[in-house]
N, C-alpha and C positions, 0 to 999 in steps of 0.2 A: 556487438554490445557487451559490456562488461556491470554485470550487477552485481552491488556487495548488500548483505544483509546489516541496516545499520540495526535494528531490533526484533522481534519477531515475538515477543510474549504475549498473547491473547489477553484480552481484561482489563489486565494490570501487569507491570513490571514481575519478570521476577529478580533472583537474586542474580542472576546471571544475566541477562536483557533488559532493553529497552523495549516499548511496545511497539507495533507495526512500523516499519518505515525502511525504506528500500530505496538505493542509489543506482541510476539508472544510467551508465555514459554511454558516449559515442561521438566519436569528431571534434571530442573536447570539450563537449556540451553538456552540461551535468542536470540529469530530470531525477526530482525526491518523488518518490509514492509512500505518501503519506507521512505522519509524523506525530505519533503520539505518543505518551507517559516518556519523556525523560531519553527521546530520542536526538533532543537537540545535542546535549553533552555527546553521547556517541556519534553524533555527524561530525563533529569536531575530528574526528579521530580519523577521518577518509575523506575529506575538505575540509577548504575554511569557508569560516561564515559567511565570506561574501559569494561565495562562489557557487552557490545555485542558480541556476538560468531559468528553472520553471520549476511548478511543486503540482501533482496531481492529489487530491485529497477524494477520496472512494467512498468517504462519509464521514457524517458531522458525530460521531460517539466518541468519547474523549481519548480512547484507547487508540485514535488512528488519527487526531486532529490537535490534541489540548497545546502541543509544544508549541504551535504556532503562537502563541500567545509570549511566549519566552523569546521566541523568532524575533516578532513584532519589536520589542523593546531592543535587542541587538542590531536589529536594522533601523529603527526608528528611534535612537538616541546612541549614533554612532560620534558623541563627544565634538569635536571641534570640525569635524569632517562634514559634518551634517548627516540627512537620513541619507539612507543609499538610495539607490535606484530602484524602482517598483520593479519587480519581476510580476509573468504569470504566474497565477493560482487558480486552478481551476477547480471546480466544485461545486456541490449539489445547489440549489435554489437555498438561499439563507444564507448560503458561508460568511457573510461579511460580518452579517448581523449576529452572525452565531460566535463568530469569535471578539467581537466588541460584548456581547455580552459575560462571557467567558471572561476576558481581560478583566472587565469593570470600571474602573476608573478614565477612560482615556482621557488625550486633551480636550478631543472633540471627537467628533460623528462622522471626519474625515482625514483623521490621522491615518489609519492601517491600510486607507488607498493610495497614501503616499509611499510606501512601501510593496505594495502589494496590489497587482492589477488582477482584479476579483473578475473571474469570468464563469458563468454558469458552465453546468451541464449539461448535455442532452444526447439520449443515442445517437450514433455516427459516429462521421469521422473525419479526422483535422489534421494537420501538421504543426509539432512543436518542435522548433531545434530540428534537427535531423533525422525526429522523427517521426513515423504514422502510425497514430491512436486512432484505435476503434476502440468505440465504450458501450457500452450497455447498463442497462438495469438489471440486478441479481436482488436474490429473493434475501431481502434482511428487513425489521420493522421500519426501519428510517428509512429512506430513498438511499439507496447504495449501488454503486457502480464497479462492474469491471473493466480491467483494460487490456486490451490487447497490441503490443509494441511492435512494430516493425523497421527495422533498418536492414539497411545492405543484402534481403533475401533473409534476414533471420528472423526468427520471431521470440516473442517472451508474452506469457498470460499471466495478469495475477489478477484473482477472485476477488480482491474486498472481503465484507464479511458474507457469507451467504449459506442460504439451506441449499436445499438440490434445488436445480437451477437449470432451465434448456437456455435460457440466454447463455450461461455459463457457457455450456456447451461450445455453441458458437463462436464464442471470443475464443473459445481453445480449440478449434478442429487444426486438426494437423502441426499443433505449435511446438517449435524445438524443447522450449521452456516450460511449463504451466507448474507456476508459485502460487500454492492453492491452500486454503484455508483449511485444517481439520482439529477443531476446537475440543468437537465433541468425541467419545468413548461409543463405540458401537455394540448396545446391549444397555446400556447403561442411562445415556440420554435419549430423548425424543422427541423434542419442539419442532416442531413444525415452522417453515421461513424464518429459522434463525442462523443454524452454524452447519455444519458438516461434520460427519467424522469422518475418523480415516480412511474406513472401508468404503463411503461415499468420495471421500475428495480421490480414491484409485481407480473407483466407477466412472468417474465422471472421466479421470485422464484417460482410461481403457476407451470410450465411448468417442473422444474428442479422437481419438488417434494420437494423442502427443507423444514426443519423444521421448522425454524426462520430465520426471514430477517431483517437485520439491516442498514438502508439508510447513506449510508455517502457523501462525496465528494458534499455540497452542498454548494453552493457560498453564499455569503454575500446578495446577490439581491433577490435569489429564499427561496419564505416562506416553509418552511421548513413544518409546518402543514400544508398545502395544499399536499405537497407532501407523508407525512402520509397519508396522508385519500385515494388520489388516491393509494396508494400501497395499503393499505386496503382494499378497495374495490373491489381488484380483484385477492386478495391473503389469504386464508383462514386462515394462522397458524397469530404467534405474527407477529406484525412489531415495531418497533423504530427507534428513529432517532438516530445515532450516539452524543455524546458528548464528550468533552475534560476530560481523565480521567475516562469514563465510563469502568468496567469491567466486560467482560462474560467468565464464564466458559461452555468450549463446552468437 
């Protein structure tokens, strides 16, 4: 599998990213995870537009969703060609509803399923394209999901938004990968089922057993090398920080 980071800024953009969204191949089969603030522009930049096959969305908070809305209108007034072809979209209970409202205006109440074949949620696990998701529920206020990716004997974990998490856990035991959330500053912040910090998302990969841990979902406010070192510290294998356009082969 070959993953590129198309955004990675927790929140909101910052000057340098787009927000959450992650390009997933294999066998020529292109899977988005997720797609928010201002992600659509940077997918340009590693596809083209038409060339997504499936999009998994981990929650409906704008920071990991809103671009769909941008999506929509490039696939659904594709000029003389007509709309494209509906791809899967999977996601939490509401997705459809949540981004017709988000849009606002549309033609109708079944435009964006012309484009977009809206498939719920639910722990388990499925095959998309050539590959096998396992998802879960992880601890964030809205219904949020992780995923765990498998093709060809590899694997890849990415967390969604979450606080500490045993579900987590599980989607990452043993995984080559785990692209893990650590939003928050350790000392600093303390919500309870919202974000991670570093020292939490190096816990979590120590605990999981994974191979390599990659930090993403990190806001514009929290230092980012701070948050390396505490995941270092208390995670033996590599650690990094996610960047815009960075790519791992797992």
């Amino acid at each position: 599998m070959k993953l590129t980071v198309v955004g990675c800024s927790g929140s909101f953009p910052s000057a340098e990213s787009a927000c959450s969204s992650y390009l997933v191949e294999a066998d020529g089969f292109r899977l988005l995870l997720d797609m928010g603030n201002g992600a659509l522009g940077e997918l340009q930049r590693h596809c083209g537009l038409y060339d997504l096959d499936a999009i998994l969305l981990s929650h409906l908070h704008a920071d990991h969703c809103i671009d769909m809305c941008a999506y929509f209108v490039a696939r659904y007034y594709r000029h003389e060609a007509g709309p494209a072809q509906a791809i899967p979209v999977y996601g939490p209970e509401g997705t459809e509803r949540r981004l017709i409202t988000a849009y606002g205006d549309v033609p109708d109440e079944k435009c964006m399923s012309e484009v977009f074949d809206f498939r719920t949620l639910e722990p388990g696990s499925f095959r998309v394209g050539p590959f096998s998701v396992t998802t879960d529920r992880v601890s964030h206020p809205v219904e949020t999901f992780g995923f765990r990716i498998e093709h060809g004997g590899k694997s890849l974990t990415y967390s969604g938004d979450t606080g500490p998490s045993e579900a987590l856990l599980g989607l990452a035991e043993g995984v080559d990968l785990f692209l893990c959330e650590a939003s928050f500053t350790d000392g600093k912040e303390d919500i309870p089922a919202l974000h991670l910090n570093g020292r939490e998302a190096g816990e979590h990969a120590d605990r999981a057993g994974a191979s390599r841990l990659v930090l993403t979902h990190i806001p514009p406010w929290t230092d980012a090398a701070v948050n390396l070192a505490d995941a270092g510290a208390v995670f033996g294998g590599p650690v990094a920080v996610a960047f815009p356009g960075a790519i791992y082969e797992v």
